[in-house]
N, C-alpha and C positions, 0 to 999 in steps of 0.2 A: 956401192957399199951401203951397206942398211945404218941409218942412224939410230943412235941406243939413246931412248928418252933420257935427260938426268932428271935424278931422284928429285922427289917434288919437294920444297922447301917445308918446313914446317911455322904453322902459324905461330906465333907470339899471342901469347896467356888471350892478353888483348884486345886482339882483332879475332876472337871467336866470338859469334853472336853471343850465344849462350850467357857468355861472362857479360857483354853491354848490355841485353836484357835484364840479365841479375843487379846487373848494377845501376842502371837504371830505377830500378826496382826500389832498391836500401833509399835511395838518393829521393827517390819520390817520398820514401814513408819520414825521411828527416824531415825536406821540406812543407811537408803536411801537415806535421809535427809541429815543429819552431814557428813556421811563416804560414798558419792554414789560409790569411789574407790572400798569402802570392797562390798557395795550393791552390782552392775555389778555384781560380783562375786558369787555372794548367788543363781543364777538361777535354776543351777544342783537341791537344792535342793526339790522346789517344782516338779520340771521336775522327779526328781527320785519318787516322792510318786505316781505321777499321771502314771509312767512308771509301780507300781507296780502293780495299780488298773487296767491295761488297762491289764496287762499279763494273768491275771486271769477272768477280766468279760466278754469275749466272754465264756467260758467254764461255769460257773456261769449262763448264758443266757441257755446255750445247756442243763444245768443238772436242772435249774427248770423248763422250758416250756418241756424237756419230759417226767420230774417227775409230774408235773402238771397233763401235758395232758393223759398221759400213766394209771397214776391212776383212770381219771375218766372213759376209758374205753366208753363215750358217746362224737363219732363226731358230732354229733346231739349241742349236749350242746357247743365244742371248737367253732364252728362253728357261734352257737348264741352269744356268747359272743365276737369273733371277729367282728360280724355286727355292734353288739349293742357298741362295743368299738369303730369302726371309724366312726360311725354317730356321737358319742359324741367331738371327737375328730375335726371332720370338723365343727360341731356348734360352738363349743370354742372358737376355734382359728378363724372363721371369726370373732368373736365378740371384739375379741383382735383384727386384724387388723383396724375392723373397729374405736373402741376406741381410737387406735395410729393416725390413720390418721384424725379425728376429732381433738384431743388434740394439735398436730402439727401443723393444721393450724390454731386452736383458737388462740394460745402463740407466735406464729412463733419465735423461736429462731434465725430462720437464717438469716432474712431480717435483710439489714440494711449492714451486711459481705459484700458485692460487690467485691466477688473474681473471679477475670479474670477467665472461665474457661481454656483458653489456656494456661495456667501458670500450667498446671496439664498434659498436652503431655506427661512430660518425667518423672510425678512424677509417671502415671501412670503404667509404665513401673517393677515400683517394688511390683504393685498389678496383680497378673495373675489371671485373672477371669475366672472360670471354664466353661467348655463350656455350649450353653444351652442344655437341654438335653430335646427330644421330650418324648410324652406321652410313643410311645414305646419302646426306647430305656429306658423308665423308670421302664416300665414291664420287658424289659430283664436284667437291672442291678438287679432286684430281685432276678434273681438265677443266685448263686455263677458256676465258673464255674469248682469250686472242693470245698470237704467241704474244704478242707483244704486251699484251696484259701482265703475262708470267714473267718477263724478264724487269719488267718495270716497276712491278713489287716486290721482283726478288723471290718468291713464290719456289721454295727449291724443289718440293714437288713435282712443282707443276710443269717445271723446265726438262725435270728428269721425265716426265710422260711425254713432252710435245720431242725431247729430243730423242726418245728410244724410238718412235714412231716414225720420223724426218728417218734415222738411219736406218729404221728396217727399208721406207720407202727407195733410201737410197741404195741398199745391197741389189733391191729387186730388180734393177737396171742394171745390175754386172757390170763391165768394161766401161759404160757410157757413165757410170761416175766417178769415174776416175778424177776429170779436172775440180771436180768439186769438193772430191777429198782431198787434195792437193791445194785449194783455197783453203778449207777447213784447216788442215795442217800448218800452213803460211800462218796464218791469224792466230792460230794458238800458239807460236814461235812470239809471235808478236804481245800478244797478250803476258807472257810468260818476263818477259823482259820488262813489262811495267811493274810485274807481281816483284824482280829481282831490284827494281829503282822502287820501288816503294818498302821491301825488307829495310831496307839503311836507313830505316827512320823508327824501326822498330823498338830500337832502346829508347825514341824520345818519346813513343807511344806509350811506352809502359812506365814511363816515369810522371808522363801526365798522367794517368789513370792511377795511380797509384796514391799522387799526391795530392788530386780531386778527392779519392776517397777518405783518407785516413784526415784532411783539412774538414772534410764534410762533417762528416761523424766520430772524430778523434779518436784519438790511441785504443780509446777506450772499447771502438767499434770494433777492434781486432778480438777483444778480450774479454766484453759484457758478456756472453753467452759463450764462455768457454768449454763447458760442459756439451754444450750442442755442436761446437766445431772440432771438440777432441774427438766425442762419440761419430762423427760425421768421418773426419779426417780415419779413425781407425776401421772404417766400417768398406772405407776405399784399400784401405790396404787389407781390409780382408781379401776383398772381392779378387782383387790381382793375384793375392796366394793362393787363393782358393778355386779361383774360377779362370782366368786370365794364362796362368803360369805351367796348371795343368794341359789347357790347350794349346799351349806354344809348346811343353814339353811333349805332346805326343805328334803332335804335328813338325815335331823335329828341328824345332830352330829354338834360341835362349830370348826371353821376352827381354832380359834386361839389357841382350846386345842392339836388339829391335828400340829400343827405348831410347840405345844411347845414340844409335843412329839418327833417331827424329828428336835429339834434345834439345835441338835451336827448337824448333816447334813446339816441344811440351814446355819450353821454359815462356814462350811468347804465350802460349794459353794462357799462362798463369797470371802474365801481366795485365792482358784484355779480358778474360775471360769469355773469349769470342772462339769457336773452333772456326769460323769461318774464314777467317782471317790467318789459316795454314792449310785450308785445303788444296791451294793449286802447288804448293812444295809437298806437301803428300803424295799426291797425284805424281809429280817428277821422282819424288824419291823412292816410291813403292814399285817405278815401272823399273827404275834404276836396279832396285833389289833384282829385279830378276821376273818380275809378275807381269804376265800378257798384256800388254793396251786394254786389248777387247775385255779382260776383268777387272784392273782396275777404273776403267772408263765405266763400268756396269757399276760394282758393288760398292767402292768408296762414296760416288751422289747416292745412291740408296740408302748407304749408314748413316750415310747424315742426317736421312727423313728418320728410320727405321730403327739405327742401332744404338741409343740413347742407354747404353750402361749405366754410366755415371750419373745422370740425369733423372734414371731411375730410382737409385741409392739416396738422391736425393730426394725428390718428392717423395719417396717414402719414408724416411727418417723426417724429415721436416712436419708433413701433414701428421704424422703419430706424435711429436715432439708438441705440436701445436695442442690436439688432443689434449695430452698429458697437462700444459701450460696452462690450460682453459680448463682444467675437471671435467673435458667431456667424456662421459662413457664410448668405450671401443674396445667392446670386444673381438674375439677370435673372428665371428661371426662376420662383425663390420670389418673387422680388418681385412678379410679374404676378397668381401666385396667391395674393399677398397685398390684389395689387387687388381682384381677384374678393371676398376675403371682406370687404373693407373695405364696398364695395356694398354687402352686407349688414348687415354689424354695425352702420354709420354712422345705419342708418335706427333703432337702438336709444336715441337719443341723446333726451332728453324736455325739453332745454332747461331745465332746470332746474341751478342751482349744483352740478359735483363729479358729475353724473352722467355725462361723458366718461371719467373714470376707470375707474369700473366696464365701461363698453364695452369701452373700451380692453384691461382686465384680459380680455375673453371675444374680444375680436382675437387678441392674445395665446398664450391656448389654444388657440385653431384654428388658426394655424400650426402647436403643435407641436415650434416649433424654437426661438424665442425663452425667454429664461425671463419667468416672470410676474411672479417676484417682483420681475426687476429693476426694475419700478414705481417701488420705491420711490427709484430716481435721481431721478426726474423729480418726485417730490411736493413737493418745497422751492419749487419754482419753477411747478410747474400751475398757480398762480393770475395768473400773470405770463403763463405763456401763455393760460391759457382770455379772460382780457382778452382777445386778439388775435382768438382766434376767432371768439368769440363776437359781437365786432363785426364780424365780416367776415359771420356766419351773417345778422346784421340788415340789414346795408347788402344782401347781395346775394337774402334773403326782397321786400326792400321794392324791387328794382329785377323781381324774378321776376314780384309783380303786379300792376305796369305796364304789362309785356312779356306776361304772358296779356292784359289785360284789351285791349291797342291789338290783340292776333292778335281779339280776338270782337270790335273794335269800340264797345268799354264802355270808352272813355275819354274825358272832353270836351276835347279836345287846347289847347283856346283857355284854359280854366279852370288843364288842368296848368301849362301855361306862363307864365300869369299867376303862379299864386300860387309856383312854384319862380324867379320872378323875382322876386318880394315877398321873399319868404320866410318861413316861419310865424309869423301875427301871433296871439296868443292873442286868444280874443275875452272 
């Protein structure tokens, strides 16, 4: 006689992440508030959760892209689906620059500021702008120059090259790597189990980050530059209506069921402002959806080098914001040329907390025309923006592959639509 599952209990308010991240959240901005003495102090905390996520997801990266790739056995296919994933990725993201740099100068937050640039000389000094880095030396930072180099900086690149290459080698032995996908597999079981003992501390991560921040630079950090974080905040919800929403509506799924699905996750970005620190639940819940190993193993570590939406929105409202702040001239002209290196620079972004900044700083310099130091307008309030981004990077990484995986036909359409109609039931 066959047993009939009973119906799965439902969570209490509670015990959904979602609401402890949130609430974690409020609780960090009191304490920050009344007690910024105890806030300062609460730093360690999100710093340790995202120190937990960062020890584990280069390995996480190496054990799905050669379990992906390894299993399918066709470079034929890895190959098409890398094409077809950075065509999408460079369409996106000019779309997003361009959106930020229209919005920015329709609103102009920064006119009006008339901040000396020379008043920024020495402030510059504590922004060190990474250097610019030409096209080839951009091909040479792509390969590590040991794997173990790449996984011990973290280097996500570079991980994603040493591990597409490790699984092509591995396909090309057929049957004879079987047991070593079969380790690969084991370890990423295992792996995946620290990533789920290390969530349950994710509320106390974002209540320390929260109440470091607002302790740091006061209330006041939420709401000095309100004009830059409305014009900012609306320029993301363009982008979703405009660009985001159309390709999830023709590509046949609802963005906002996809959203509600990975809500623990966009609600934890918000508190770290780290994507890195929800990739390996992407990973589980995108294959969950319905979407092949072999692509999300490919295209999710890619978006993360490559598909910097939000990131985009950002440095481009910011750098013209800064412009505007400082009276420097920026024309149409410099601005398109600002496009151009924005392409570039964008893809220097490693998903990691407070590493936009330092991009940002090496945009900057390759204009030329902006000063660097004036960075320091915008630091009081980064972390109020990178929230924004950083969740726009994740909503539209986890819509990118969807939309590779239904172009190669690696998605069980009946499976996605079921479970974005459930919506995620932990098991």
């Amino acid at each position: 006689m066959a047993l009939i599952d009973a119906p799965r209990k439902p969570r209490r308010f509670y015990e959904d992440l979602t609401f402890q991240v949130l609430a974690g959240m409020v609780l960090g901005v009191a304490v920050g508030a009344f007690f910024p003495d105890i806030g300062k102090q609460l730093k360690p905390l999100g710093d340790v959760f995202i120190r937990l996520i960062q020890m584990v997801v280069g390995l996480i990266i190496f054990c799905t892209v050669t379990h992906g790739i390894a299993s399918v056995r066709d470079l034929g296919k890895v190959g098409r689906i890398a094409i077809k994933a950075i065509v999408y990725f460079e369409v996106v993201t000019t779309f997003a620059l361009v959106i930020g740099l229209v919005t920015i100068n329709i609103l102009k937050p920064g006119m009006g500021m008339h901040i000396d640039p020379a008043s920024f000389q020495t402030a510059g000094a504590a922004v060190h702008p990474a250097a610019h880095m030409t096209f080839g030396e951009f091909l040479l930072n792509l390969v590590p120059k040991s794997a173990v180099h790449a996984f011990s900086e973290g280097e996500i690149l570079q991980i994603l090259v040493f591990s597409v290459l490790f699984a092509c080698g591995l396909a090309s032995l057929g049957d004879k790597a079987r047991p070593v996908l079969e380790t690969v597999d084991t370890i990423s079981k295992a792996l995946f189990w620290i990533i789920r003992i290390a969530m349950k501390i994710a509320p106390i991560a974002a209540f320390g980050a929260i109440a470091f921040t607002v302790a740091k630079f006061g209330l006041h950090s939420l709401v000095a530059l309100g004009a830059l974080i409305g014009e900012f905040y609306l320029t993301c919800l363009i982008f979703f209506l405009v660009v985001l929403t159309p390709i999830a509506w023709y590509s046949g799924f609802s963005l906002l069921k996809l959203m509600r699905y990975v809500r623990e996750e966009l609600a934890l970005v918000i508190g770290t402002s780290s994507s890195e620190s929800v990739f390996p639940q992407l990973t589980s819940k995108l294959t969950r959806l319905g979407v092949e190993e072999s692509v999300v193993g490919l295209v999710l570590p890619t978006a993360y080098s490559f598909n910097h939406d939000g990131t985009c929105l950002y440095f481009a409202a910011v750098s013209v914001f800064l412009a505007q702040a400082t009276g420097t001239a920026l024309g149409w002209e410099a601005q398109l040329s600002l496009l151009v290196i924005l392409l570039v620079t964008s893809k220097g972004g490693a998903g990691v907390a407070g590493s936009a900044i330092a991009v940002l700083a090496m945009t900057l310099a390759a204009t030329k025309t902006i000063p660097v130091g004036s960075i320091a307008l915008i630091l009081g309030v980064h972390r109020v923006l990178s929230s924004a981004f950083v969740f726009t990077n994740i909503a539209g990484n986890c819509v990118a592959t969807i939309v590779v995986g239904q172009w190669e036909h690696a998605v069980d359409k009946e499976r996605l639509h079921t479970e974005l109609d459930n919506g995620f039931q932990p098991t």
